[in-house]
N, C-alpha and C positions, 0 to 999 in steps of 0.2 A: 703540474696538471692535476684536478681533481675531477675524480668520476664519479658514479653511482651507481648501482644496480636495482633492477627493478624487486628484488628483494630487500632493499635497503640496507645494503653497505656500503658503504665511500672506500676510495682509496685514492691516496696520494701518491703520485709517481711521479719521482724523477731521478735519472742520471739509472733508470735501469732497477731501481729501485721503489717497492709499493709499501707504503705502508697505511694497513686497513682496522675499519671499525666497523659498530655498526652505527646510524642516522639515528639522531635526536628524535625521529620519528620512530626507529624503531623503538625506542629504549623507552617509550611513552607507550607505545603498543603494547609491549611486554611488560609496565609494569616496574617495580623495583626489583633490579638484580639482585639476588641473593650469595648468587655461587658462581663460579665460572671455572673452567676445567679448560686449557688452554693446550694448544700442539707443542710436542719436542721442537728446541731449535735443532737443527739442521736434516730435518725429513724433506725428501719430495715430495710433491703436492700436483698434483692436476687441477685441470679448473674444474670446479664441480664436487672438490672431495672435501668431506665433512673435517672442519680443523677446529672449532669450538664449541662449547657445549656451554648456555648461560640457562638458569635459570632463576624465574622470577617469582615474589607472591601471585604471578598470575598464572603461569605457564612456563615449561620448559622448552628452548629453540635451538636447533642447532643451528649454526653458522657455515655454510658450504665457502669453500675458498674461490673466491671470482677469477681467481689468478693461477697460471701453472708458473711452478717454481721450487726453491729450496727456502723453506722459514730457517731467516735468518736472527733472527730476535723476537721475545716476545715481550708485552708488558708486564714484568716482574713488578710490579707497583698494584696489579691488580689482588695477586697474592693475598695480600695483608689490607689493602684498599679497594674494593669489590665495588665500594660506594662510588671511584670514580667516573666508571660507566655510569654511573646515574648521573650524576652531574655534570659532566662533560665528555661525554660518547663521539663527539667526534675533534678530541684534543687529547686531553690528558688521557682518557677513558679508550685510547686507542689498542688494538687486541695483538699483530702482530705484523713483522714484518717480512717481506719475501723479496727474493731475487729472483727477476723475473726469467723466466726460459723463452718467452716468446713478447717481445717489446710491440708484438702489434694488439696482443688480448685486450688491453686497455681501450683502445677506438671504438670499440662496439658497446661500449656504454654508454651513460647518459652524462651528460657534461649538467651545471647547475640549471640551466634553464629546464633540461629535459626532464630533471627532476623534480622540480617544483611542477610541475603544470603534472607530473605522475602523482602527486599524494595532493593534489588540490582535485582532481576525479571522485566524484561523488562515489 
């Protein structure tokens, strides 16, 4: 299952398991990523608490966690490849992964449809 947030992050969830980015919409918003500063694997996390810090030639953002949970993994490819958030932000460009504490946080997003008709608003 894939969701969105009205901040623009996705995540993928299944078997219990999210694992998030941010939207090709964000990653155009912001610009080309320069740097990224990623969470320790295995901290808890509420929803709502600040787990990434990217910044770009245009601005710096943080990335709040949509999800409460334990980060279980993160993208070590970003490390050395910073570039693939720019080019694939919601695949390879993926930021980190958690286990979720509460399997119902996901429903109260937006599924694809809800998200397209949110970044097509003038």
């Amino acid at each position: 299952m894939k969701k969105f947030t009205p901040s623009h992050e996705w995540m993928h969830i299944e078997d219990g398991l999210a694992t998030i980015g941010i939207t090709g919409y964000a990653q155009q918003e912001l610009g080309e990523i320069v740097y990224i500063e990623l969470p320790k694997v295995g901290i808890q996390v509420d929803k709502g608490a600040e787990v990434v810090v990217l910044e770009s030639t245009k601005a710096a953002a943080d990335i709040y966690s949509p999800l409460s949970g334990e980060i279980i993994a993160i993208n070590e490819a970003l490390k050395d490849q910073v570039n693939l958030i720019n080019h694939s932000p919601e695949k390879e460009g993926w930021l980190f992964k958690i286990q979720l504490s509460d399997p119902e946080e996901p429903q109260h997003y937006l599924d694809d449809q809800g998200y397209v008709k949110l970044i097509d608003l003038p």
